[in-house]
mmCIF file as Biopython writes it, N, C-alpha, C and O atoms, coordinates in Angstrom:
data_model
#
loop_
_atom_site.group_PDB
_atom_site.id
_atom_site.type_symbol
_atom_site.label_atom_id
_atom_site.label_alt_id
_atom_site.label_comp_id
_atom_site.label_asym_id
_atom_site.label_entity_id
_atom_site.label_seq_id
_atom_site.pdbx_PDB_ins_code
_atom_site.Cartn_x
_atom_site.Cartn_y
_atom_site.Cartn_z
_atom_site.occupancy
_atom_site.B_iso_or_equiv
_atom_site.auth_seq_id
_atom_site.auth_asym_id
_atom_site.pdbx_PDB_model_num
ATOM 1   N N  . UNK A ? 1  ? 34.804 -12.077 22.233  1.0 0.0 1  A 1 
ATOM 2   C CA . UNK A ? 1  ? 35.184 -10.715 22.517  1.0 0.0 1  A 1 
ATOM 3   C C  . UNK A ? 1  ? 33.964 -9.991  23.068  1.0 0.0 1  A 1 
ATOM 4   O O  . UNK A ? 1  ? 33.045 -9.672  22.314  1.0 0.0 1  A 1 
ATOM 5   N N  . UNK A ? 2  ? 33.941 -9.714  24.439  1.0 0.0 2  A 1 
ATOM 6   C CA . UNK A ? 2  ? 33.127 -8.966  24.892  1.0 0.0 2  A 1 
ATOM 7   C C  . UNK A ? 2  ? 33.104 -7.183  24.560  1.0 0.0 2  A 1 
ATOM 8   O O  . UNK A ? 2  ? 34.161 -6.556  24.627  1.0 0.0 2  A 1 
ATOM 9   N N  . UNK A ? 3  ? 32.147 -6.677  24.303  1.0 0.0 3  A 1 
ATOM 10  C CA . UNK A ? 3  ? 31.781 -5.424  24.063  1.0 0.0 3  A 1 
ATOM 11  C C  . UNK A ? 3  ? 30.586 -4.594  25.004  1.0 0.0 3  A 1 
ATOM 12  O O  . UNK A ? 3  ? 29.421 -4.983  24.938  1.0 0.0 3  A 1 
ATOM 13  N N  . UNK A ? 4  ? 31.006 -3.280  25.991  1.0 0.0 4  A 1 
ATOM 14  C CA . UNK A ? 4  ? 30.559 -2.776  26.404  1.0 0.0 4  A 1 
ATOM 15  C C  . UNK A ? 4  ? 29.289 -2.443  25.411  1.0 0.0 4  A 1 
ATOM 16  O O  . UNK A ? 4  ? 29.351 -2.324  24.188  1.0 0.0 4  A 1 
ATOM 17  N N  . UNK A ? 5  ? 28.109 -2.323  26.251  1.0 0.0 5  A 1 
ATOM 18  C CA . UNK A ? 5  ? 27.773 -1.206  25.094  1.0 0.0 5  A 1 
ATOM 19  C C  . UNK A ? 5  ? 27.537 0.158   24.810  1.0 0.0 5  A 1 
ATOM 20  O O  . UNK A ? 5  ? 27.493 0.926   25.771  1.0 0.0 5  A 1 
ATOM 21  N N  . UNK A ? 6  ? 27.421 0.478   23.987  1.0 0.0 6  A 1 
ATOM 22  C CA . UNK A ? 6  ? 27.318 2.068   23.825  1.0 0.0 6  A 1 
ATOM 23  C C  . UNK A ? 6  ? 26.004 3.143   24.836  1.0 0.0 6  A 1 
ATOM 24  O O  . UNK A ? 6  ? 24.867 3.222   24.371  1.0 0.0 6  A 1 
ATOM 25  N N  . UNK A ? 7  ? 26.269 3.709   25.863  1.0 0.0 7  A 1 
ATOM 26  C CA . UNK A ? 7  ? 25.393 4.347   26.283  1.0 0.0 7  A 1 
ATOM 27  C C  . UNK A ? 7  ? 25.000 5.572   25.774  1.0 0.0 7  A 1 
ATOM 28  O O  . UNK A ? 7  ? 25.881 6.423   25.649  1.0 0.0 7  A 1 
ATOM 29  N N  . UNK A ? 8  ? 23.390 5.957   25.320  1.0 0.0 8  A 1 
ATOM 30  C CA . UNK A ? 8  ? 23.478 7.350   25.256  1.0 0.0 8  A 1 
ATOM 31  C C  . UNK A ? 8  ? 23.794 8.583   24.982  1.0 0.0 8  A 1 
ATOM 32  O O  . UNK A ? 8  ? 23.502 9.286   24.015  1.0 0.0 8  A 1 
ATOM 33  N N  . UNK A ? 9  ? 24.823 8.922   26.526  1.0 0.0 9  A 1 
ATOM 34  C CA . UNK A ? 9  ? 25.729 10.107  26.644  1.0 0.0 9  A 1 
ATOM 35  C C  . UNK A ? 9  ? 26.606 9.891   25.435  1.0 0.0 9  A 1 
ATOM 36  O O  . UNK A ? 9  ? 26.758 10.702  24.522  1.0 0.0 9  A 1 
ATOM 37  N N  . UNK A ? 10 ? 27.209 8.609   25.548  1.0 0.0 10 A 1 
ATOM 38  C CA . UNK A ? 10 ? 28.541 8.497   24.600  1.0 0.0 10 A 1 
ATOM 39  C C  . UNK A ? 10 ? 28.346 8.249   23.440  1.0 0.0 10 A 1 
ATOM 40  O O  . UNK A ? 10 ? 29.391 8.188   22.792  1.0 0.0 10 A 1 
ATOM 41  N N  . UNK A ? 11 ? 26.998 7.990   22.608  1.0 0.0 11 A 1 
ATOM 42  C CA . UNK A ? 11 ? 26.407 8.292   21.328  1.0 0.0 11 A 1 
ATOM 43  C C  . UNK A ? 11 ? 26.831 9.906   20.894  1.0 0.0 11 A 1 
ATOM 44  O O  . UNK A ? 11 ? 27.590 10.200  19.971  1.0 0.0 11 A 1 
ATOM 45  N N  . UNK A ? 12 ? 26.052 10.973  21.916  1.0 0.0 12 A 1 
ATOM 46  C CA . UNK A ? 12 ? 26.365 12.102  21.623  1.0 0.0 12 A 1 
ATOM 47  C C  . UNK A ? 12 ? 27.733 12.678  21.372  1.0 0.0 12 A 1 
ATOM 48  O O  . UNK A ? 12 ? 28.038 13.495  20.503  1.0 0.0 12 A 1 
ATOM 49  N N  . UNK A ? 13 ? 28.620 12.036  22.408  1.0 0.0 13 A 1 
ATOM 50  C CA . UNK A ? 13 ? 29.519 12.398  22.355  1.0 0.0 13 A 1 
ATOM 51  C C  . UNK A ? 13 ? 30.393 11.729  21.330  1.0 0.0 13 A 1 
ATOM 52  O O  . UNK A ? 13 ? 31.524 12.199  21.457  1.0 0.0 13 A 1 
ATOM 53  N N  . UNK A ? 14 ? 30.358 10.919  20.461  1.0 0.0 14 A 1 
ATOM 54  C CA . UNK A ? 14 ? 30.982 10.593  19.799  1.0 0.0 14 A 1 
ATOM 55  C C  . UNK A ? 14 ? 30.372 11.083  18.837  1.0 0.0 14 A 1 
ATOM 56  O O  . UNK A ? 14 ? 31.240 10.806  18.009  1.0 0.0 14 A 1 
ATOM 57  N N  . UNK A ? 15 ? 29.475 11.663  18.152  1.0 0.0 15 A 1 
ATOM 58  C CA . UNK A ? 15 ? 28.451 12.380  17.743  1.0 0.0 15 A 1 
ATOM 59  C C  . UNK A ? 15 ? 29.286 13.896  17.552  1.0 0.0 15 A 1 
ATOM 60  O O  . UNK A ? 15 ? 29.660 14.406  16.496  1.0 0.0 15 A 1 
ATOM 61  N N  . UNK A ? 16 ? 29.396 14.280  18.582  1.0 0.0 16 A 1 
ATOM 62  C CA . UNK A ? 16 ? 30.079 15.892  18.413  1.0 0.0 16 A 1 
ATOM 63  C C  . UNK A ? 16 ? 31.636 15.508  18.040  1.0 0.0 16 A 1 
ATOM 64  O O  . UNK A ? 16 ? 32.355 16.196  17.315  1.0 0.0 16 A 1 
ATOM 65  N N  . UNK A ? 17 ? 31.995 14.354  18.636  1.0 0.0 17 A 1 
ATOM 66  C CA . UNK A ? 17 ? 33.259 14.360  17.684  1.0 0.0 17 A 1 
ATOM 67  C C  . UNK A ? 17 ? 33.687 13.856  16.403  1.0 0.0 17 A 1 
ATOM 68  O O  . UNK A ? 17 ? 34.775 13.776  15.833  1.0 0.0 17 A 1 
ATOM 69  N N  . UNK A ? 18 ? 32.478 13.534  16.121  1.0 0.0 18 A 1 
ATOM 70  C CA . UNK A ? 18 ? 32.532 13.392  14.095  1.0 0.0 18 A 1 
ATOM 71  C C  . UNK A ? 18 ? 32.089 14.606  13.509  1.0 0.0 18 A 1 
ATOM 72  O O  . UNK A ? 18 ? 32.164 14.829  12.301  1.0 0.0 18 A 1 
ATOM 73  N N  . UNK A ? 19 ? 31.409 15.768  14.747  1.0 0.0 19 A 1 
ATOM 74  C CA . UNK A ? 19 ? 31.361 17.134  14.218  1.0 0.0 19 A 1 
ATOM 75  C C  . UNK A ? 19 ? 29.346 17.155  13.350  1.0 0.0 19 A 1 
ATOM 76  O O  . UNK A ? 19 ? 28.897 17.863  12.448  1.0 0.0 19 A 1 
ATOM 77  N N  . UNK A ? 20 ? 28.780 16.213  14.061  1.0 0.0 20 A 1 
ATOM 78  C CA . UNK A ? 20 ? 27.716 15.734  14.090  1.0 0.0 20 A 1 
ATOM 79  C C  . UNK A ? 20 ? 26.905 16.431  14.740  1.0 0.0 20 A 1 
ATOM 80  O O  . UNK A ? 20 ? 27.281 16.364  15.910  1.0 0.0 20 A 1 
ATOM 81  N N  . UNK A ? 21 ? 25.916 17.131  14.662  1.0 0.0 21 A 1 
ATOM 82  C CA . UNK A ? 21 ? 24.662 17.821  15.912  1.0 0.0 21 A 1 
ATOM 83  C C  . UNK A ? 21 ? 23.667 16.650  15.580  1.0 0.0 21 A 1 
ATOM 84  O O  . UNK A ? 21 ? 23.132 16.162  14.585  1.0 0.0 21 A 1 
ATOM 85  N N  . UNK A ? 22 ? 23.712 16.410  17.279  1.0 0.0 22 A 1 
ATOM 86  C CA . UNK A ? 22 ? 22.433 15.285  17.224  1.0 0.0 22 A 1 
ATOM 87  C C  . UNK A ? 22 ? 21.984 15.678  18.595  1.0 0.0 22 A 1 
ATOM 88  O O  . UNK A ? 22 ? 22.551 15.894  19.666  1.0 0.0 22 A 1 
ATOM 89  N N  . UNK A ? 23 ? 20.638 15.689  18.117  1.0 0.0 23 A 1 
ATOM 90  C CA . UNK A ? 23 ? 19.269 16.157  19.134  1.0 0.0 23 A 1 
ATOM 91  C C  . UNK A ? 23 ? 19.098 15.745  20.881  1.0 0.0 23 A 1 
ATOM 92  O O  . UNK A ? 23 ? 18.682 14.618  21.151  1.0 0.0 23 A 1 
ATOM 93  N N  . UNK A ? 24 ? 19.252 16.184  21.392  1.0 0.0 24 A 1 
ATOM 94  C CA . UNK A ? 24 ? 18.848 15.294  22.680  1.0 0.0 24 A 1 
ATOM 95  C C  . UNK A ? 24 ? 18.224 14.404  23.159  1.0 0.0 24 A 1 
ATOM 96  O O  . UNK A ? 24 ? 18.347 13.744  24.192  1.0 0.0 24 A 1 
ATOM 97  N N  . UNK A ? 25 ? 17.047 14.415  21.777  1.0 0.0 25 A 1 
ATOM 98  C CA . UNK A ? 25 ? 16.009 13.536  22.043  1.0 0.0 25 A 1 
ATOM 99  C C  . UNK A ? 25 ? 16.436 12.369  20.966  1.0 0.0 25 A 1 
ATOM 100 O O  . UNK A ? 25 ? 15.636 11.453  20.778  1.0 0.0 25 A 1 
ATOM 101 N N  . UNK A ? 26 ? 17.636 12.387  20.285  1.0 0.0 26 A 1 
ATOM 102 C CA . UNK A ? 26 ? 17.850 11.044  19.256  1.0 0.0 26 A 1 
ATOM 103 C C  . UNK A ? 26 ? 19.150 10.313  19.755  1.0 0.0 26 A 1 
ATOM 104 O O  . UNK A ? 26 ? 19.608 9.337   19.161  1.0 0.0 26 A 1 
ATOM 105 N N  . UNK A ? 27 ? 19.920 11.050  21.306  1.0 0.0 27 A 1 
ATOM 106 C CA . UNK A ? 27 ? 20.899 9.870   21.745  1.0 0.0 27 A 1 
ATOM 107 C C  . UNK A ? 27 ? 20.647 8.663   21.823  1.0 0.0 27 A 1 
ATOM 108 O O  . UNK A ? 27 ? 21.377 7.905   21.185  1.0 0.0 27 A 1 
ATOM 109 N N  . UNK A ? 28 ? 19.677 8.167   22.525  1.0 0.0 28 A 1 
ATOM 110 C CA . UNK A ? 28 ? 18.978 6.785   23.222  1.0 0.0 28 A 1 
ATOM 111 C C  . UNK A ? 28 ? 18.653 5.568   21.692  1.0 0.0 28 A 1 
ATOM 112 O O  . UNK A ? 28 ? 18.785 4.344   21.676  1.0 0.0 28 A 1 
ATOM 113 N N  . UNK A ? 29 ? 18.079 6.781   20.233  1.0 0.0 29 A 1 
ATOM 114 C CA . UNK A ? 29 ? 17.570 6.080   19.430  1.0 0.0 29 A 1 
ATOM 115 C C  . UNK A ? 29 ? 19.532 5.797   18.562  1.0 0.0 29 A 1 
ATOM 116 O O  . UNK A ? 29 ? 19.910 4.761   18.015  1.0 0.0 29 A 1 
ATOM 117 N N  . UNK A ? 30 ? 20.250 6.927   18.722  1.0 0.0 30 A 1 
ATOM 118 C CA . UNK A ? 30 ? 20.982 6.359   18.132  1.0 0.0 30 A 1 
ATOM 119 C C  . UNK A ? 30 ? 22.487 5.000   18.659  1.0 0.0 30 A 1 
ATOM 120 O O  . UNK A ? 30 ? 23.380 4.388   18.074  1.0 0.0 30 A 1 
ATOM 121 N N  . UNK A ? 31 ? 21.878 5.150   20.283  1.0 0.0 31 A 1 
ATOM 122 C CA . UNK A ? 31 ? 22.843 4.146   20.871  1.0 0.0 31 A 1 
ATOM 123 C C  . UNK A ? 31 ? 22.547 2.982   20.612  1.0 0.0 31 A 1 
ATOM 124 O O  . UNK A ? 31 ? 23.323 2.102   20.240  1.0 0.0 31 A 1 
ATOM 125 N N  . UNK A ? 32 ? 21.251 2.886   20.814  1.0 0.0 32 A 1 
ATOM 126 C CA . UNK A ? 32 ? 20.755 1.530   20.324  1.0 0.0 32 A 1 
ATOM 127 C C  . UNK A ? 32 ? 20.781 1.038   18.999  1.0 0.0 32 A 1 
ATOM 128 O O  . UNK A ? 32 ? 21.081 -0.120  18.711  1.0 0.0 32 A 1 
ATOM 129 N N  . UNK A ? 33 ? 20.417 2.053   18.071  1.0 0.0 33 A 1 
ATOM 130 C CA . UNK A ? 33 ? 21.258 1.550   16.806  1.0 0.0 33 A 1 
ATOM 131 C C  . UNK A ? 33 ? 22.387 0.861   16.620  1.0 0.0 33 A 1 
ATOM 132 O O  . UNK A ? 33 ? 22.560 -0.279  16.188  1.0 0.0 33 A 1 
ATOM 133 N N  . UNK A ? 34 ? 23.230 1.778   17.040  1.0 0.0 34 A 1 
ATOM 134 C CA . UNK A ? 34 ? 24.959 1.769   16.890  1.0 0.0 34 A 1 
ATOM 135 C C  . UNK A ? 34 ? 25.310 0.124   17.705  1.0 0.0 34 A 1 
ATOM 136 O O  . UNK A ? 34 ? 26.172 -0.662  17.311  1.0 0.0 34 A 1 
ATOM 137 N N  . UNK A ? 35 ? 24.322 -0.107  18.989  1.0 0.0 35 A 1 
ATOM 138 C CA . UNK A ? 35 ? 24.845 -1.206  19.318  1.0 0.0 35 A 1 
ATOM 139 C C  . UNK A ? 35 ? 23.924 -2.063  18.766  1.0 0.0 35 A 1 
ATOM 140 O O  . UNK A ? 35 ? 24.137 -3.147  19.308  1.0 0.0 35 A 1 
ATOM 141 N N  . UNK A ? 36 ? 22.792 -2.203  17.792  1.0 0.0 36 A 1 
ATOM 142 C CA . UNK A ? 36 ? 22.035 -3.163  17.056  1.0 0.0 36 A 1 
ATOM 143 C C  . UNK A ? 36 ? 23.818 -3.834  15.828  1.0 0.0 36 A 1 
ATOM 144 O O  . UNK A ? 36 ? 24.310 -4.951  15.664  1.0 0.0 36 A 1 
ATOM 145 N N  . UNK A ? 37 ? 24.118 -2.714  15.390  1.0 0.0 37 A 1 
ATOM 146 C CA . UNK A ? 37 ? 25.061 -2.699  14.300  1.0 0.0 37 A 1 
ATOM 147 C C  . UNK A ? 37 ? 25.929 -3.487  15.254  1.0 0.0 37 A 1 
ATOM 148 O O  . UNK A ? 37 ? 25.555 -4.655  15.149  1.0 0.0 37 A 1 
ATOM 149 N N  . UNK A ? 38 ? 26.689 -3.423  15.937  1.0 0.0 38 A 1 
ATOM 150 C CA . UNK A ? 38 ? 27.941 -4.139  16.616  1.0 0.0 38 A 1 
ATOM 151 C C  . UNK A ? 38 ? 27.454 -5.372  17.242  1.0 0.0 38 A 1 
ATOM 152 O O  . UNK A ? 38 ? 28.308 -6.258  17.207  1.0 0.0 38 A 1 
ATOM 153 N N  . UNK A ? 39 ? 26.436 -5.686  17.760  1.0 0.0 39 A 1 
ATOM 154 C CA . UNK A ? 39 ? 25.759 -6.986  17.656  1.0 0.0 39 A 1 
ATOM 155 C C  . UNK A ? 39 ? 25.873 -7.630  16.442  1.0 0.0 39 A 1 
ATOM 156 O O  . UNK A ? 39 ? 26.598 -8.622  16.372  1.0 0.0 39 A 1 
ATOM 157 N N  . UNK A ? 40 ? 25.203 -7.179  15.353  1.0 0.0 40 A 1 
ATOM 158 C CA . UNK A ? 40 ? 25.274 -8.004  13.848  1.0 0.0 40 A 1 
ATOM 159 C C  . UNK A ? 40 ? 26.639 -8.491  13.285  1.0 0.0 40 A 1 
ATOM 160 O O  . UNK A ? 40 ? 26.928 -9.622  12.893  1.0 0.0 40 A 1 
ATOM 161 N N  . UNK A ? 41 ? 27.551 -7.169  13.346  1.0 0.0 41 A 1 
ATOM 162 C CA . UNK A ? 41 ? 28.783 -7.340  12.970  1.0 0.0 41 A 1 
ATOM 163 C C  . UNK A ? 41 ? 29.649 -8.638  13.980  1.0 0.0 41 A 1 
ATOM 164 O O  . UNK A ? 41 ? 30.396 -9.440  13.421  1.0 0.0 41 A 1 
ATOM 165 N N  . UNK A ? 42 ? 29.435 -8.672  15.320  1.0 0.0 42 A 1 
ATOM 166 C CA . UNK A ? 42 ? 29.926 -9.169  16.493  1.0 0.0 42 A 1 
ATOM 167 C C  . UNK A ? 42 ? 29.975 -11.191 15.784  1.0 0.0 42 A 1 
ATOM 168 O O  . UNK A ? 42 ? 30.871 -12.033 15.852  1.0 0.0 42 A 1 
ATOM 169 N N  . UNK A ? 43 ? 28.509 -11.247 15.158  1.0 0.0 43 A 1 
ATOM 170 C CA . UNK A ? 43 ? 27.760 -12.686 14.763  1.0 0.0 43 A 1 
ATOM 171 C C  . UNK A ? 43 ? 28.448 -12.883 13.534  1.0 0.0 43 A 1 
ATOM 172 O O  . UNK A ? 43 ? 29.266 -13.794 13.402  1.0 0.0 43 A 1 
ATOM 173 N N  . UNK A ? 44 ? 28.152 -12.044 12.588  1.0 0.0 44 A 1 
ATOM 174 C CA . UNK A ? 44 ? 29.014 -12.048 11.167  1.0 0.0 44 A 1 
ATOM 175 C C  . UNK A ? 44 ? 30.862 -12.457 11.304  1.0 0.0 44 A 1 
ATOM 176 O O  . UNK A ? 44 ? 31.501 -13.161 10.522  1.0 0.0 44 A 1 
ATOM 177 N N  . UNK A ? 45 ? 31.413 -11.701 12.639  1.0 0.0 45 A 1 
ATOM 178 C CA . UNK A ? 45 ? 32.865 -12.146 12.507  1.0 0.0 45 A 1 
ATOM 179 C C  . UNK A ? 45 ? 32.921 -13.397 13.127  1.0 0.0 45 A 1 
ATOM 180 O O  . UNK A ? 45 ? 34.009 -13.952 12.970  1.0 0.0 45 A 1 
ATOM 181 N N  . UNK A ? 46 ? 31.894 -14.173 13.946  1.0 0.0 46 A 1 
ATOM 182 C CA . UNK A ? 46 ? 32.306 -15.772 14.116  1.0 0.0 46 A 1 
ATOM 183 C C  . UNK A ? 46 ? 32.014 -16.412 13.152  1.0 0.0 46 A 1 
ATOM 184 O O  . UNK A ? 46 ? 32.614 -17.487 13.162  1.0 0.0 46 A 1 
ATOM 185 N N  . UNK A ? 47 ? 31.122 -16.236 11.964  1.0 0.0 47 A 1 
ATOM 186 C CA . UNK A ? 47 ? 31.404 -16.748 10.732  1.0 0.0 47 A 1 
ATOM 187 C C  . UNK A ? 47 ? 32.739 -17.681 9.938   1.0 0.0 47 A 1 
ATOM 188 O O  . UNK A ? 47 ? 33.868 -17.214 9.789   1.0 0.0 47 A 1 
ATOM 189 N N  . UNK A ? 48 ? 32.395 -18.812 9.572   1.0 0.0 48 A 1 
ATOM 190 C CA . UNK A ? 48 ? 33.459 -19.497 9.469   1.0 0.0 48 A 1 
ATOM 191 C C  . UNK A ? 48 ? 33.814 -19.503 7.552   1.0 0.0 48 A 1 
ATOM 192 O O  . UNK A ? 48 ? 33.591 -20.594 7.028   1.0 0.0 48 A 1 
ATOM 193 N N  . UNK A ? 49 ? 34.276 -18.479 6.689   1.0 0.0 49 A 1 
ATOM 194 C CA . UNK A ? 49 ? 34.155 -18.316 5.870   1.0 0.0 49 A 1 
ATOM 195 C C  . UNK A ? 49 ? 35.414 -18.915 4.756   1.0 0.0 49 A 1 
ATOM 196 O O  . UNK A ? 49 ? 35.622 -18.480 3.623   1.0 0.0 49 A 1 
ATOM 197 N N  . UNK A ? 50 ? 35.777 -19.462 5.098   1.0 0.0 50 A 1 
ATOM 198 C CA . UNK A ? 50 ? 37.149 -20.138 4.693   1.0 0.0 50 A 1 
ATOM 199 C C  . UNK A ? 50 ? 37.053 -20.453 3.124   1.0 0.0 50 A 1 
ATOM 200 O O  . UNK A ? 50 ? 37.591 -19.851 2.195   1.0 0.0 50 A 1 
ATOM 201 N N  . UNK A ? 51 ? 36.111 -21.705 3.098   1.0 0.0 51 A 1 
ATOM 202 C CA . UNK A ? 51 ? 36.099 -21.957 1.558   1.0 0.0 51 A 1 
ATOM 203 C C  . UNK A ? 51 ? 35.030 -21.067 0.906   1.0 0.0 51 A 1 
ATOM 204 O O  . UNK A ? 51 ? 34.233 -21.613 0.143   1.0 0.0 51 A 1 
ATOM 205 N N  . UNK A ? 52 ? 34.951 -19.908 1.109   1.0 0.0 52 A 1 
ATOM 206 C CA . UNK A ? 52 ? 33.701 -19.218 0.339   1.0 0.0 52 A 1 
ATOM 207 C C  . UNK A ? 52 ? 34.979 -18.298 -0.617  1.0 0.0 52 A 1 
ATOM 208 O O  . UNK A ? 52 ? 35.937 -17.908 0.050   1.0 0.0 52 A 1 
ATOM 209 N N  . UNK A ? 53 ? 34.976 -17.977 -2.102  1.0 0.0 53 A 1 
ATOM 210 C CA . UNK A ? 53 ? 35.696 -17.422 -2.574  1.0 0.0 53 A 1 
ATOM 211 C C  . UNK A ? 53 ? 35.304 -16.028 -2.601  1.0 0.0 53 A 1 
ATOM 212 O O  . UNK A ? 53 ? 34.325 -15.580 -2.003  1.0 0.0 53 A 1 
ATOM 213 N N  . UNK A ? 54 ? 35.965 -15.476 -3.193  1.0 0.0 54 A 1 
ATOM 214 C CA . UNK A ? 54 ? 35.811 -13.287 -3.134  1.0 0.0 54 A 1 
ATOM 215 C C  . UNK A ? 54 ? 35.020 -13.346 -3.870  1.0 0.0 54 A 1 
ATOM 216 O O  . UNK A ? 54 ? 34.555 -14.317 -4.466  1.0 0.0 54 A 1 
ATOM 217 N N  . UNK A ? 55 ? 34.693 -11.890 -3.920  1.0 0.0 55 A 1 
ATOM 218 C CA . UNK A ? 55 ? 33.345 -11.377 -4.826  1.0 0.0 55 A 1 
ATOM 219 C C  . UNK A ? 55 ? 33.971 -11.969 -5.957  1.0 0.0 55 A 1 
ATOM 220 O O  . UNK A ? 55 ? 33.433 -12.956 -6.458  1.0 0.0 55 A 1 
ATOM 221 N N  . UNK A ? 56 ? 34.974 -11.539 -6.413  1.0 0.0 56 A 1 
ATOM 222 C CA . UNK A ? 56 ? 35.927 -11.348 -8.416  1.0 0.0 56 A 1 
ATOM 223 C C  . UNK A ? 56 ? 36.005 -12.511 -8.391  1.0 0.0 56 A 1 
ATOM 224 O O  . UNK A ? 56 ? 36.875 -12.934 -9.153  1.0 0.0 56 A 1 
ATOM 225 N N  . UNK A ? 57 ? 35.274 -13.537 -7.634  1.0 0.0 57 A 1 
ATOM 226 C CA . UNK A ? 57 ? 35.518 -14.916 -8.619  1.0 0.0 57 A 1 
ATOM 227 C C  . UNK A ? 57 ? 34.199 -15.146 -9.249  1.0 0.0 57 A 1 
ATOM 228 O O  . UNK A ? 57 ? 34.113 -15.989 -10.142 1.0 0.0 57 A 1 
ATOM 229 N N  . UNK A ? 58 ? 33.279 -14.546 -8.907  1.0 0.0 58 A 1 
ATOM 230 C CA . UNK A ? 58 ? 31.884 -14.590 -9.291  1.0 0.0 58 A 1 
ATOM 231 C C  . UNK A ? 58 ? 31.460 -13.851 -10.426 1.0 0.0 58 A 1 
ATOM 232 O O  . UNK A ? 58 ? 31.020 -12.736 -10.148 1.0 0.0 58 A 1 
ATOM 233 N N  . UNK A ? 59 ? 31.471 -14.220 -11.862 1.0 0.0 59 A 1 
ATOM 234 C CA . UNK A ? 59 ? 31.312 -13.565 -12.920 1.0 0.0 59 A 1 
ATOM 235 C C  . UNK A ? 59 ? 29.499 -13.971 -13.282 1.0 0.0 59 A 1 
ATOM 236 O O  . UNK A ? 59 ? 29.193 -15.001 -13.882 1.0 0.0 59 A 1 
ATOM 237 N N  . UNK A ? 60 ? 28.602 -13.087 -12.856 1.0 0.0 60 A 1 
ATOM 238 C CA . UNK A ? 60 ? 27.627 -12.686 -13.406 1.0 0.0 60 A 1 
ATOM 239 C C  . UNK A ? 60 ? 27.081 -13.061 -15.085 1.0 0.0 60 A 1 
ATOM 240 O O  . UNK A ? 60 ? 27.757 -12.706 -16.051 1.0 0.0 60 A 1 
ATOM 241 N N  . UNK A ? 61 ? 25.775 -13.818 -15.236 1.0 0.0 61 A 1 
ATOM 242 C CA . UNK A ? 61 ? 25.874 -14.255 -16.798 1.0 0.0 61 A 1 
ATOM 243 C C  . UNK A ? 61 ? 25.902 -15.244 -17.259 1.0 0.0 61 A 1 
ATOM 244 O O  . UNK A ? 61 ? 25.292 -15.785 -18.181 1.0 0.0 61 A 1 
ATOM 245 N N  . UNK A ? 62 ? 26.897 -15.610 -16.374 1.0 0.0 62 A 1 
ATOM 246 C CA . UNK A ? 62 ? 27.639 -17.025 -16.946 1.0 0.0 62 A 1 
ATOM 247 C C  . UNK A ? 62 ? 27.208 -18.018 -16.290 1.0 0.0 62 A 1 
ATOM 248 O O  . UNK A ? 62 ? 27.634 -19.133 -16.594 1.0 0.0 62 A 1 
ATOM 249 N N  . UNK A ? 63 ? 26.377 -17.891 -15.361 1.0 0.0 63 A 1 
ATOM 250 C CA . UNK A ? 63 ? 25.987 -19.431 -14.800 1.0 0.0 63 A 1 
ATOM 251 C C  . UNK A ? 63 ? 25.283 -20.491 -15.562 1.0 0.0 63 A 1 
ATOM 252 O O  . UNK A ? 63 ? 25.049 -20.365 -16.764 1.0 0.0 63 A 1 
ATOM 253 N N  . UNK A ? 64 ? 24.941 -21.550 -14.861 1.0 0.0 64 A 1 
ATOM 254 C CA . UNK A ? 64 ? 23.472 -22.649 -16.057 1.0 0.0 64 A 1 
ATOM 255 C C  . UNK A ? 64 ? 23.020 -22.313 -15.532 1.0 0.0 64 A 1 
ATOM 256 O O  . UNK A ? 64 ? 23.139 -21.813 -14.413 1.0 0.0 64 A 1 
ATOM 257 N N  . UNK A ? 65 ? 21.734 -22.626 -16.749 1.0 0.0 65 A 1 
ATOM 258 C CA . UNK A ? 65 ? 20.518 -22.788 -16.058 1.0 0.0 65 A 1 
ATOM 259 C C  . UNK A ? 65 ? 20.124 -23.866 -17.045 1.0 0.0 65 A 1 
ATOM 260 O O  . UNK A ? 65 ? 20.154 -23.791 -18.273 1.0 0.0 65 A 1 
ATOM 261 N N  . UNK A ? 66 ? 19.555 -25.409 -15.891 1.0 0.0 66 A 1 
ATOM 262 C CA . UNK A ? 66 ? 19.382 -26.661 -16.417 1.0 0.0 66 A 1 
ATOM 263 C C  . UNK A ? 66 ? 18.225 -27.384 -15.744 1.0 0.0 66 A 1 
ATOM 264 O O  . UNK A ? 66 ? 17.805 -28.541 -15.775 1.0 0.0 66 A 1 
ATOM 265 N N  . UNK A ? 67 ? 17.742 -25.851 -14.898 1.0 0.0 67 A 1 
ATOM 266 C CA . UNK A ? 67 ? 15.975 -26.501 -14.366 1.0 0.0 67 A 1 
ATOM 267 C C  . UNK A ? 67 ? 15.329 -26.944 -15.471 1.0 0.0 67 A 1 
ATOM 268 O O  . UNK A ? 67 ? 15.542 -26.379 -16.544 1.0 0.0 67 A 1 
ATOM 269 N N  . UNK A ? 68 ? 14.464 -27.991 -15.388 1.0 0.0 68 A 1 
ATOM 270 C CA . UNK A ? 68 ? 13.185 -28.408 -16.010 1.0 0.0 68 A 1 
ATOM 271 C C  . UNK A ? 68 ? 11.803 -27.160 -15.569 1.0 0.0 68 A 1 
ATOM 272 O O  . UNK A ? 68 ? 11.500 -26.829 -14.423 1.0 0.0 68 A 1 
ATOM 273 N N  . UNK A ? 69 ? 11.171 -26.671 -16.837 1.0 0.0 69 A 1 
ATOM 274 C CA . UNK A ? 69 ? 10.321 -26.022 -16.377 1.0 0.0 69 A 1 
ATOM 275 C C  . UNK A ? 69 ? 8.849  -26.605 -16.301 1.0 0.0 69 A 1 
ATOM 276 O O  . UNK A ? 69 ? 7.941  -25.929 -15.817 1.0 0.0 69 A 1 
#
């Protein structure tokens, strides 16, 4: 899945439409953010996670521990 990426202008502007004031001088820092984040996320969803179970199967506590120290 290809993804444009976020320019700038359209930081701000998506920016004023979450009702957001953001600086003129922090569009550029926050586009690049926003598309650092959709890069990561982009890698994370080809992830092949099939046999990994949910958090609630993982009960805390209860594991061994059977290292030799």
């Amino acid at each position: 899945m290809s993804v444009t990426e976020l320019t700038p202008p359209e930081a701000a502007r998506w920016a004023a439409h979450a009702g957001l004031r953001l600086p003129a001088g922090r569009h550029a820092s926050v586009a690049a953010t926003a598309n650092h984040i959709r890069s990561v996320v982009a890698v994370l969803r080809e992830l092949d996670l099939g046999d990994t179970p949910p958090a609630p199967a993982f009960l805390a506590g209860q594991e061994m521990h059977d290292a030799a120290v």
